[in-house]
C-alpha positions as CSV (number, residue, x, y, z in Angstrom):
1,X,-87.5,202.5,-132.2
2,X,-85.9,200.1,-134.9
3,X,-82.1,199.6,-135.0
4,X,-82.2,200.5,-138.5
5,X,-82.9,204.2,-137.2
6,X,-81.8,204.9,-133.3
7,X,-82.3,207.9,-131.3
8,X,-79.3,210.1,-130.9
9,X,-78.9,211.5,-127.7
10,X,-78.3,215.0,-127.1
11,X,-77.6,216.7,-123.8
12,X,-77.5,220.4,-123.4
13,X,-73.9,220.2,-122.5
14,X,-71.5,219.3,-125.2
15,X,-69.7,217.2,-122.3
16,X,-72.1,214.7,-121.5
17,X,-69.6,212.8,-118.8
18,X,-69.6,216.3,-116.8
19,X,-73.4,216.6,-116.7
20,X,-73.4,216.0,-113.2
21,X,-70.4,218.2,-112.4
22,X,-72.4,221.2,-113.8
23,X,-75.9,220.2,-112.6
24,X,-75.1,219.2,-108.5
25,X,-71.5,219.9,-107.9
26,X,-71.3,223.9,-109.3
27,X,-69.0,223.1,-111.9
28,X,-69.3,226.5,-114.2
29,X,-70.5,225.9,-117.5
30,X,-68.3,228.1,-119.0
31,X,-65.7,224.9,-117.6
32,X,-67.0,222.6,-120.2
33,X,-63.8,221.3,-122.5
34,X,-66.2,220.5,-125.3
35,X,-68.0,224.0,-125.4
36,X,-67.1,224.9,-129.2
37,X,-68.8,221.2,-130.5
38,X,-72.4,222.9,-129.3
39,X,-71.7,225.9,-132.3
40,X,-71.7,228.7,-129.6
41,X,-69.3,231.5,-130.5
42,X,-67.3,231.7,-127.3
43,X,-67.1,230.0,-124.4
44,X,-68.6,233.1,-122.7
45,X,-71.5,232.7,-124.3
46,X,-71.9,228.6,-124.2
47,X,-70.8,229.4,-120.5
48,X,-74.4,231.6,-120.1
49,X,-76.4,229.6,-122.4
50,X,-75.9,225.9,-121.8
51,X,-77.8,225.7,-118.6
52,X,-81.0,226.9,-120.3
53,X,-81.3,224.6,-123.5
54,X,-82.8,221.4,-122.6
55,X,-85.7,222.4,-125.0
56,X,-83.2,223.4,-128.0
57,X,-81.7,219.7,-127.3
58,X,-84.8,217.6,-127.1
59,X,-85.3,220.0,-130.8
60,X,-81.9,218.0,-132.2
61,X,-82.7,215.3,-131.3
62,X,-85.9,215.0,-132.5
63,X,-84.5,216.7,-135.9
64,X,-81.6,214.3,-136.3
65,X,-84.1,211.6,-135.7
66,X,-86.1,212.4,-138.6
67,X,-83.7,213.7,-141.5
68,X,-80.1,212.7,-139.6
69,X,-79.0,216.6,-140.1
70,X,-80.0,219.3,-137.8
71,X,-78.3,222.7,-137.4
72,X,-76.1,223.7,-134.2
73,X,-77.6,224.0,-130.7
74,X,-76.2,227.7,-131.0
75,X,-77.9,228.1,-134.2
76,X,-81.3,226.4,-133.1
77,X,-81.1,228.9,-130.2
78,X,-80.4,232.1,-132.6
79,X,-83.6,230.3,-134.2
80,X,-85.7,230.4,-131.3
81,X,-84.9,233.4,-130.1
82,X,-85.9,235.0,-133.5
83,X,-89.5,233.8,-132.7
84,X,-89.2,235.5,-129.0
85,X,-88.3,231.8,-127.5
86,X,-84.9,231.8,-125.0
87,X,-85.1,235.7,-123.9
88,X,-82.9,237.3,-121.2
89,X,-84.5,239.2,-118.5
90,X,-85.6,238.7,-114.8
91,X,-86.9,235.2,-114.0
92,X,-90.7,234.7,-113.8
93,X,-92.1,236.1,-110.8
94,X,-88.8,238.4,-109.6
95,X,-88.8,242.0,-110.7
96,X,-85.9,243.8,-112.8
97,X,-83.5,245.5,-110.0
């Protein structure tokens, strides 16, 4: 990629220094300083979320990338999940208790 145009990175924490904390120490998501940057509208709801949007953050960055705007991970989400993308139920292959 040519310095005239770099790559931004996203992460789908807003904290990208506690990526680590939250991924292989159990830091709670809902722990993240940085939670209202990602557009979520509560911590509660960044707290439940974060873990789950890689996908949503690969999307930013390949939006920023090609226009330099892109909406909110929160909103991309809110996006998604109006297509049926991101929905909450049991995980593939357990069954609803």
């Amino acid at each position: 990629m040519s310095d005239d145009h770099p790559f931004p990175t996203i992460t789908q924490y807003a904290s990208e220094d506690l990526i680590a904390a939250f991924v292989y120490e159990g830091r709670a998501h809902d722990d993240d300083p940085r939670w209202a940057e990602s557009g979520a509208p509560d911590v509660e709801t960044y707290g439940r979320w974060s873990g789950h949007m890689c996908g949503i953050a690969c999307l930013r960055m390949a939006l920023l990338t090609r226009t330099g705007e892109a909406a909110t991970m929160f909103e991309l989400l809110d996006g998604a999940r109006k297509y049926g993308a991101y929905t909450e139920g049991p995980a593939p292959g357990r069954s609803a208790a």
